[in-house]
Residue, then its C-alpha position, 0 to 999 in steps of 0.5 A: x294432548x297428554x295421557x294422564x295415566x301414562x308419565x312417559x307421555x308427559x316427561x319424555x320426548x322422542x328421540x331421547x338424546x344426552x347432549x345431542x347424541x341418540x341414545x339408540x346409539x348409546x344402548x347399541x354400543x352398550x348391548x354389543x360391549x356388555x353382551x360379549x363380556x357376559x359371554x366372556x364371563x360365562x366362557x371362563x366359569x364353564x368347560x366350552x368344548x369348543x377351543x379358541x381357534x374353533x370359537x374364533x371362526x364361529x363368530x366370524x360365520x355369525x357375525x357374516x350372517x348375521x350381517x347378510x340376515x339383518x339387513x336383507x330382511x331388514x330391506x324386505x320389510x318394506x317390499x314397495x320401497x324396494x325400487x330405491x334399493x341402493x347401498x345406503x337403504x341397504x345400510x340402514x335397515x337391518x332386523x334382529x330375526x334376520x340377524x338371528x336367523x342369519x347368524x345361526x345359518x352362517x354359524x352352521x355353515x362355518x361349524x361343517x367346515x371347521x369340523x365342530x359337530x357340538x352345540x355351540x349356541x348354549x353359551x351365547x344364549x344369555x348373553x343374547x338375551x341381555x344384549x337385545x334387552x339393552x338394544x330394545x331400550x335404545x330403541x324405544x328411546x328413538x321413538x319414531x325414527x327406529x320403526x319398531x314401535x306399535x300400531x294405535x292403541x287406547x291402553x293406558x300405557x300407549x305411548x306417544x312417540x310424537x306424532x299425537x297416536x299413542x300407540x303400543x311401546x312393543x319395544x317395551x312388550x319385548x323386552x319384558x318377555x325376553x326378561x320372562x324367558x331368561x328367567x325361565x330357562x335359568x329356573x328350567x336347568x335348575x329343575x332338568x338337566x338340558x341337553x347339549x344345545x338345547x338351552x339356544x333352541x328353547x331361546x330361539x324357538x320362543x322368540x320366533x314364536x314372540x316376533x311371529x304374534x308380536x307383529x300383528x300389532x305393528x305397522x307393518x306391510x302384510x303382503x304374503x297371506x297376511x303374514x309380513x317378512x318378519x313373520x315369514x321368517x319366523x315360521x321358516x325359523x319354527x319350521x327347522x326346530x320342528x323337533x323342539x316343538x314336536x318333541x319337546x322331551x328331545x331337550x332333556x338328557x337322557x331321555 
């Protein structure tokens, strides 16, 4: 039956594909490619103090941890599957918080080791937010088979994603609020001058802080206090910027 109220009932079926590739894919591809060369773009319009060779090996220790993070939480979402832990359920579970968490501990790592002691999160922060915003679409478009979508709701803009429950579009709920921050923490360096990492911390404490609530309404396995490893994750997250909540001043220069 479909949702008068909601058009995405009527004209969309899920999963979304273009002559039987998945747009998952499609958007996947497109947030890595447009993503880096954002970050392209803003690294030849800024002074980086990090050099090339420095920037080089921090992107290899985030690409490792972010790789370990991902798919390790990814595989922990799920605790009563993990008897069929193999390579392949290792491979196809993967999660953006433990991607993040796990990139900025493999970032902190490599910087100790290569001797970089400067923020280096600042000048990737809107390139994240724009490369997830993509890759929250293709997953929205794979409907069912991505599990990112809702728990059953009976607001007017639930979407069915084909098994008849309409059910909140989180996918969608995300990518609004990652739109929300980005323009937020553009407008917040226009009126104060930020201090030297500060633009990724306000970034990463507000989407840890979004993931932890947005959970609550997703399908997920609630088995640590009520709490689900994603939301286990964010507050081990919130906890080590426990200086950005506390002392929220810290973030301005000069002060």
């Amino acid at each position: 039956m479909s949702n008068p109220l909601n058009p995405c009932a009527i004209f969309m079926t899920f999963p979304i594909t273009i002559f039987d590739i998945h747009l998952h894919l499609i958007f996947e591809i497109l947030a890595y490619s447009i993503g880096y060369r954002y970050y392209v773009f803003l690294r030849n319009k800024t002074t980086d103090l990090i050099n090339d060779e420095g920037r080089l090996w921090i992107f290899i220790g985030a690409a490792a941890g972010a790789f370990l993070g991902s798919h390790i939480l990814g595989v922990l979402e799920s605790p009563s599957k993990l008897h069929t832990l193999n390579l392949v359920y290792f491979m196809g579970n993967k999660t953006i918080v433990g991607g993040l968490l796990g990139g900025l501990i493999g970032v902190e790592i490599t910087k100790k080791i290569i001797g970089v002691n400067t923020s280096s999160g600042d000048l990737m922060t809107f390139p994240i937010i724009l490369a997830l915003s993509i890759g929250r679409l293709g997953c929205f478009a794979e409907g069912l088979e991505d599990g990112t979508f809702g728990i059953p709701t009976t607001l007017p803009f639930g979407i069915n994603f084909g098994d008849g429950l309409y059910r909140h579009p989180t996918q969608l709920y995300e990518i609004f609020f990652l739109i929300i921050l980005g323009i937020l923490i553009y407008f917040l360096e226009k009126r104060v001058k930020l201090a030297n990492g500060a633009r990724f911390k306000v970034f990463m404490v507000s989407y840890l802080a979004f993931r932890l609530l947005i959970e609550f309404i997703k399908p997920n396995e609630f088995y640590v206090f009520g709490f689900c490893s994603i939301q286990i994750a964010c507050i081990f997250g919130l906890f080590y910027y426990w200086k950005v909540l506390l002392m929220p001043q810290k973030l301005v220069q000069n002060i």
